[in-house]
C-alpha positions in Angstrom: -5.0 -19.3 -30.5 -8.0 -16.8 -30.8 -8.6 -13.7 -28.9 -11.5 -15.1 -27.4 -10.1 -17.9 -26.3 -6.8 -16.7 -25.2 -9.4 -13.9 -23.1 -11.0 -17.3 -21.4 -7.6 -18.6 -20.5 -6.1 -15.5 -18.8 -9.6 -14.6 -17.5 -9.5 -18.3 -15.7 -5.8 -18.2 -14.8 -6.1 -14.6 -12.9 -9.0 -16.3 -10.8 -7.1 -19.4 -9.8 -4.6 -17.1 -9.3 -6.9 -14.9 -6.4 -8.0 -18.0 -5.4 -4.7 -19.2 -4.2 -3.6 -15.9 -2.8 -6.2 -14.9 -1.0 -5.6 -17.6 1.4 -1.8 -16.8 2.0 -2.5 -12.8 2.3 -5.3 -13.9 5.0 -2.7 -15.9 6.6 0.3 -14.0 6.1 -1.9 -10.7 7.3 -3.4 -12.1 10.4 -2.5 -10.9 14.1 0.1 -13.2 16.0 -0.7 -12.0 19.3 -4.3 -13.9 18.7 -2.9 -17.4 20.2 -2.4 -17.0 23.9 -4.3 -19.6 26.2 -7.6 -17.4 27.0 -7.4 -16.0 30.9 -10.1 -18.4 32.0 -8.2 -21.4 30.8 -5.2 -20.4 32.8 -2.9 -23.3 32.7 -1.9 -25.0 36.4 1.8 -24.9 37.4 1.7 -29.0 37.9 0.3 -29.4 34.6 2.7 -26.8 32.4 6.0 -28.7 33.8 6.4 -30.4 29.9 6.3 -26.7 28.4 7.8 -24.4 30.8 9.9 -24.2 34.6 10.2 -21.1 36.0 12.7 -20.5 38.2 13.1 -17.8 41.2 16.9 -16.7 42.5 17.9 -20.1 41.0 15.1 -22.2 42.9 12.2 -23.8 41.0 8.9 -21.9 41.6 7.3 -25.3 42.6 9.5 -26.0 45.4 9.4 -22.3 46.6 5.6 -22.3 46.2 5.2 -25.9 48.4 7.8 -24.7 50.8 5.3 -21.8 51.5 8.0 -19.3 51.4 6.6 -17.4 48.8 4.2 -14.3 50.0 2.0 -11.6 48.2 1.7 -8.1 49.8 -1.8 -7.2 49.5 -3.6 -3.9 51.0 -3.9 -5.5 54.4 -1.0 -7.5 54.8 0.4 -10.4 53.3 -0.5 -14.1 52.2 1.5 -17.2 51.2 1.3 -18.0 48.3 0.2 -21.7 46.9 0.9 -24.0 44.1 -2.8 -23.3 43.0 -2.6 -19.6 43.1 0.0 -19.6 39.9 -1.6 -20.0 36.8 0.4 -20.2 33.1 -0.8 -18.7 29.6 1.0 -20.2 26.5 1.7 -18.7 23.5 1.2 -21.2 20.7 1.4 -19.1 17.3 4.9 -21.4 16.6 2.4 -24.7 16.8 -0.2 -23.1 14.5 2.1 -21.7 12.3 4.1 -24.7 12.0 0.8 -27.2 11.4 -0.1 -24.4 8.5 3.1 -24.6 6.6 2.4 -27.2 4.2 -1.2 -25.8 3.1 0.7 -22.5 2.9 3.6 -24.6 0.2 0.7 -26.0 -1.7 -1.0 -22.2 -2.1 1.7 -20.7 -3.4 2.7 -23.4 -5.5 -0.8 -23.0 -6.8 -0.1 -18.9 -7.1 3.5 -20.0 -9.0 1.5 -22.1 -11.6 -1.5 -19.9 -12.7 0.8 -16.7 -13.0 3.0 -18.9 -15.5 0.3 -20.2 -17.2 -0.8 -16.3 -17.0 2.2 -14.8 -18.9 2.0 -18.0 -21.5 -1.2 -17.1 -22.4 -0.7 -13.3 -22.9 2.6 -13.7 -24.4 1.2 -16.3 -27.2 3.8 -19.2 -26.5 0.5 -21.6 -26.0 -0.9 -21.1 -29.8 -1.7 -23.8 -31.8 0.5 -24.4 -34.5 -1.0 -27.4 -36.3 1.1 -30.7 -37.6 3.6 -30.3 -40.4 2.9 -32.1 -43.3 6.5 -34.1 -44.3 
């Protein structure tokens, strides 16, 4: 193979190369504190019941909470404390990060592939060798 083109090949393979890793350092780099349900979309205790029970001295916080025999001190005295006072934030990063696995497989499948075809091309086992002549 000549120079040039064996230049073109490796030149092409290092950028699919970027191409696919880019994408998995962006991912594999990124914050995991960033999925939380935001404050002002505070989930209600009646509606988090499939994804969480919290429990209080071995009571659910629901039946405490209806009861009315939970209370919050404040600065000038105290108030029970209702079903809508409680509000639930979620992490989710395991969701996300589980829907982003198989993108994730196919990137750096893509990253295995162009850095063989890579080393093939600078170590000359791609060359041309013609047909023999019997």
């Amino acid at each position: 193979m000549p120079s040039r083109t064996r230049l073109v090949f490796a030149a092409l393979s290092l950028v699919f190369f970027f191409l696919a890793a880019a994408p998995l350092y962006r991912e594999l780099a990124r914050r995991s504190d960033i999925w939380w349900t935001p404050r002002t979309m505070l989930v209600p205790l009646g509606e988090s019941r499939d994804r969480v029970e919290i429990y209080t001295r071995g009571k659910p916080l629901a039946a405490l909470l209806q009861a009315g025999q939970l209370r919050i001190a404040e600065e000038g005295g105290s108030s029970i404390l209702a079903t809508s006072d409680v509000g639930l934030r979620f992490n989710n990063w395991d969701r996300v990060r589980v829907e982003r696995i198989p993108l994730m497989l196919v990137y750096a499948a893509a990253c295995g592939i162009t850095a063989c075809i890579f080393l093939l091309v600078l170590s000359g086992r791609l060359v041309y060798r013609g047909e023999r002549q019997l």
